[in-house]
Every structure is written in structure tokens, then in C-alpha cells.
PAGUPA-517029 format. One record per residue: residue number from 0; residue in one letter; x, y, z of N, C-alpha, C in turn. Coordinates in nm, 2 decimals. Layout:
% residues N
R  NUM  A  X  Y  Z  X  Y  Z  X  Y  Z
...
% end
This chain:
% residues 101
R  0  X  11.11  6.37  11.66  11.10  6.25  11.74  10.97  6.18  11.70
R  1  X  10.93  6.04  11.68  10.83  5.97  11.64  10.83  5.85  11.75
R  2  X  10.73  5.88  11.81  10.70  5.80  11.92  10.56  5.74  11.89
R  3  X  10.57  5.58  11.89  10.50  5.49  11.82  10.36  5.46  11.97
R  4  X  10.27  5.45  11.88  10.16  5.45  11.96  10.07  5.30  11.91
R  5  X  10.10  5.25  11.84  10.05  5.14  11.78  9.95  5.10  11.87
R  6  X  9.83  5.02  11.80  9.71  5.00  11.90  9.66  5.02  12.03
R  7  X  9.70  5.19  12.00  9.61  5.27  12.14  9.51  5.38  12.03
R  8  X  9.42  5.38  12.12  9.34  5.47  12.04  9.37  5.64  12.09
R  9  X  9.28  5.72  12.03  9.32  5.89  12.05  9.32  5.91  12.21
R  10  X  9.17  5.90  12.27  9.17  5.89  12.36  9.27  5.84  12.49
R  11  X  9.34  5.73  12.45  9.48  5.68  12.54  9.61  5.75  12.49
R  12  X  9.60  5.82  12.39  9.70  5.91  12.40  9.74  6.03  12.45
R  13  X  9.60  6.10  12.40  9.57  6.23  12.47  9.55  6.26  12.60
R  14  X  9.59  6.36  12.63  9.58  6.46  12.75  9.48  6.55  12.74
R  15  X  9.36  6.56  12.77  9.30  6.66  12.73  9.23  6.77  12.84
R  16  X  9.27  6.87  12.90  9.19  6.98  12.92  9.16  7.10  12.88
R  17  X  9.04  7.15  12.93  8.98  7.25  12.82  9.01  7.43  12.87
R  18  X  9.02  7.50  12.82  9.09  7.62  12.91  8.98  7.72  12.79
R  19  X  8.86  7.75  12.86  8.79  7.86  12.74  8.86  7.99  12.78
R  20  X  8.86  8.09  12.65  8.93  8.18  12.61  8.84  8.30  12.71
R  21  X  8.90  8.43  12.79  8.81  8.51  12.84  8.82  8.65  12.76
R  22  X  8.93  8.66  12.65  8.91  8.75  12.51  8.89  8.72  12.39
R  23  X  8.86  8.79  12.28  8.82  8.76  12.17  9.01  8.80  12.13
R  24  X  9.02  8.67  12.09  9.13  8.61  11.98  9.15  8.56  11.88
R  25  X  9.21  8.58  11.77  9.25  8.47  11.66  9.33  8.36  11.67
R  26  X  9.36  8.29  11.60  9.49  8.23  11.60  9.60  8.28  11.55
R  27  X  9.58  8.40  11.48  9.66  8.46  11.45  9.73  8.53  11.57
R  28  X  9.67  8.58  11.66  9.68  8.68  11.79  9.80  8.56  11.87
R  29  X  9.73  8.42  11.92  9.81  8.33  11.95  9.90  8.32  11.90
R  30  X  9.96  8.29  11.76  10.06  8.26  11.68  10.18  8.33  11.71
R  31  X  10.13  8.47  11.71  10.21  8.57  11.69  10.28  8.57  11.85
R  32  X  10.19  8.55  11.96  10.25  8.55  12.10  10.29  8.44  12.12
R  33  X  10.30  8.33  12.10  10.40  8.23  12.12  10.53  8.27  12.00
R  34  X  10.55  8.34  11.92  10.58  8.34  11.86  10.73  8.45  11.92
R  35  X  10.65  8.56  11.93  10.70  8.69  12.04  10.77  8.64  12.13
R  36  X  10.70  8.53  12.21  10.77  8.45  12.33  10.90  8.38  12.33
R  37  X  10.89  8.28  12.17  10.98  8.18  12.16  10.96  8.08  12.18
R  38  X  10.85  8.02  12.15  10.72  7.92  12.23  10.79  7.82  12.06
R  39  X  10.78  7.90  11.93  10.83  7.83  11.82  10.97  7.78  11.79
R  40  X  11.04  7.80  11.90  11.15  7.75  11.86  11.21  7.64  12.04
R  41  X  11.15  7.49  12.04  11.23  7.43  12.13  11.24  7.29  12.09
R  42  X  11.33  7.25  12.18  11.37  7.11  12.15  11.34  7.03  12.25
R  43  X  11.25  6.86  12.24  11.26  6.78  12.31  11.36  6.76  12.42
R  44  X  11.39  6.68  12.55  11.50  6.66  12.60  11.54  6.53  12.53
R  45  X  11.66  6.47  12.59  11.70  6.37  12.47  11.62  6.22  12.47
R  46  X  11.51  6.22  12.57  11.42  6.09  12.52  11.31  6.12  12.43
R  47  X  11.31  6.26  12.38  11.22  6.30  12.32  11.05  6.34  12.37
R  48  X  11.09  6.37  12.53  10.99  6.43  12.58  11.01  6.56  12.63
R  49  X  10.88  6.61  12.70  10.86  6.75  12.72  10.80  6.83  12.68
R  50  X  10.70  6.76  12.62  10.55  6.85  12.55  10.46  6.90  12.68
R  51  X  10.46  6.86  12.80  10.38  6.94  12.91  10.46  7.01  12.96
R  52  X  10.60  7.02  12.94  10.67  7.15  12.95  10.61  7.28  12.89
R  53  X  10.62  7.23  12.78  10.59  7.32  12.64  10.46  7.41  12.69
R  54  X  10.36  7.30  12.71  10.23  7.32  12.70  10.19  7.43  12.86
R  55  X  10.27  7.36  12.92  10.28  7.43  13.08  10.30  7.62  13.07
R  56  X  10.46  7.60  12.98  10.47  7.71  12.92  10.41  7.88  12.91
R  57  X  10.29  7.76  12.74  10.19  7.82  12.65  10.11  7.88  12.76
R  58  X  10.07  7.78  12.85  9.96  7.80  12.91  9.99  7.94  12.95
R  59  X  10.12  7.97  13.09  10.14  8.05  13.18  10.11  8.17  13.05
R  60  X  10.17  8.18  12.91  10.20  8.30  12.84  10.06  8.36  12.81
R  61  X  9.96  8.25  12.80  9.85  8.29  12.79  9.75  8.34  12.88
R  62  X  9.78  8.30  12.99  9.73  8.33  13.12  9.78  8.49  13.12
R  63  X  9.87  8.51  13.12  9.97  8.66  13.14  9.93  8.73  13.09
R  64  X  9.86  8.69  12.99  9.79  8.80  12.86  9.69  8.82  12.91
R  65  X  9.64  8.70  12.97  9.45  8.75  13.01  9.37  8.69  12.87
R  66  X  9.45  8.60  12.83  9.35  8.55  12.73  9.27  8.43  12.77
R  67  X  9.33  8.32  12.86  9.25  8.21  12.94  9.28  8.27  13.15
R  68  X  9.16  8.24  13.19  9.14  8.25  13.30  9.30  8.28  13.43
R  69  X  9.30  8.35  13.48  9.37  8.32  13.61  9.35  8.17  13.73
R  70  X  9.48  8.10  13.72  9.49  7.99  13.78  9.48  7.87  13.65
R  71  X  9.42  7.93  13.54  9.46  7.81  13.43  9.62  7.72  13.41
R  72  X  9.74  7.80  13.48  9.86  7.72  13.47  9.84  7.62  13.60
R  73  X  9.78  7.63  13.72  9.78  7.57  13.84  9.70  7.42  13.78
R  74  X  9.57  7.45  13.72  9.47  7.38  13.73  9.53  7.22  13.62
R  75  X  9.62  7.31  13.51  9.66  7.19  13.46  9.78  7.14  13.55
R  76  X  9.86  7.19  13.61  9.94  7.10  13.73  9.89  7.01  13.81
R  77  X  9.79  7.07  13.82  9.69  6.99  13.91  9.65  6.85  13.84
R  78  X  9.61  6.87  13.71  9.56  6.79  13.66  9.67  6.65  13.62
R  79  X  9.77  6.71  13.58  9.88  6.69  13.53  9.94  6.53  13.67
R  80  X  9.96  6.63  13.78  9.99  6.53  13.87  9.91  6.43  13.92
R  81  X  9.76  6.47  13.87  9.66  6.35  13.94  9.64  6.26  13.81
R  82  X  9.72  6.26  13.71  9.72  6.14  13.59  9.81  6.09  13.60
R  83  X  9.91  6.22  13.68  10.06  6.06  13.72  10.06  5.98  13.84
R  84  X  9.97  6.03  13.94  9.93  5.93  14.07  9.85  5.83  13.99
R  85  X  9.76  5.82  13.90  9.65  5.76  13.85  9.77  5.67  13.76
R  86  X  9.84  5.71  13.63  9.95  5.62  13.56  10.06  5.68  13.59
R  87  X  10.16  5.63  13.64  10.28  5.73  13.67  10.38  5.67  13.57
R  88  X  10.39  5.57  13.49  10.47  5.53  13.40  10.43  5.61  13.25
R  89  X  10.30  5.64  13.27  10.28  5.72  13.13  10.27  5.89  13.15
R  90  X  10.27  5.91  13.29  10.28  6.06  13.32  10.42  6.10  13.41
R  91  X  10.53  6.02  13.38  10.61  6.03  13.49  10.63  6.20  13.51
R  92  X  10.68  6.21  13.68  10.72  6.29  13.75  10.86  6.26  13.77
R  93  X  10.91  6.42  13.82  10.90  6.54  13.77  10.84  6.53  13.63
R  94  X  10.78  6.66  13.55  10.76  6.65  13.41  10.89  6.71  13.35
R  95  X  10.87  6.57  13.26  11.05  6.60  13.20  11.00  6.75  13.07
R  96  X  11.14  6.80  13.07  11.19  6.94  13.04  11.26  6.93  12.91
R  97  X  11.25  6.99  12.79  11.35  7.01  12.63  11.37  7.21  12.66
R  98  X  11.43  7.22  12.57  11.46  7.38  12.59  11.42  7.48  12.46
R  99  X  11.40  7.60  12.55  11.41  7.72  12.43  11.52  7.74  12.35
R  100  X  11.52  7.76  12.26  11.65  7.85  12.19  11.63  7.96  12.13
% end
């Protein structure tokens, strides 16, 4: 899916929160557990969204592991819903959902 962003800058596209690690990991260590999970294999829904699904996901798998903090899945919900009170046409609610296979 190619979703056109034309004269917005990074900043207006991105979503950014920061989740520091509380183990020493690679990316290899990551790779391999989303990987384990099935984190590598999903599809958009059919408007071609669902990346804070995804991301929602990642988060919880990483949290489970103990590799980012406990409550790191809550804090980006949290965050999540106070960008779609703030733009709710660019954050719409519910957050739309694509699937594992």
C-alpha cells in the first residue's frame, strides 16, 4: 500500500513515542521474536491501514518479554487516543485492524 504524503513534512507524519529498552538486546533478539510471534507476516485492512495495530501488537510482545517497561502497551493507548481527541480524522477511532497469517 502507498499512501501519498505529498507536502507534509516527517514530523506530520510520524507518530512518535519512545519506549527505552530495560534488557540488553540486539536487533537480532527483536527480529527473531517478532518473528517467533508472526509479527512478520500481516496484512493491512482493506483501506490499507493498521500499522498501530501492528505496532500495539510489537509493543505488548515486547513488554511480555521484559524487554521495554511494564505498562509500555497502556501508555501508547493512551497516547494513541489523545492524538485522536487532538486530530481524530488523522488518528481515527477505533484503531483500524489488518491481520496475522
Amino acid at each position: 500500500v502507498n499512501k501519498s504524503y505529498t507536502g507534509a513534512s516527517a514530523e506530520e507524519i510520524i507518530f512518535r513515542k519512545h519506549f527505552p529498552t530495560m534488557l540488553s538486546v540486539t536487533m537480532e533478539d527483536v527480529a527473531q521474536l517478532l518473528k517467533s510471534n508472526g509479527r512478520n507476516h500481516y496484512v493491512f485492512d482493506e483501506t490499507g491501514s493498521g500499522c498501530r495495530f501492528w505496532c500495539q501488537k510489537v509493543l505488548g510482545d515486547l513488554e511480555e518479554k521484559g524487554i521495554i517497561a511494564p505498562g509500555s502497551v497502556e501508555i501508547f493507548e493512551n497516547a494513541i487516543q489523545k492524538a485522536s481527541n487532538k486530530e481524530p480524522s488523522r488518528y481515527p477511532m477505533p484503531v483500524r485492524k489488518g491481520h496475522f497469517y
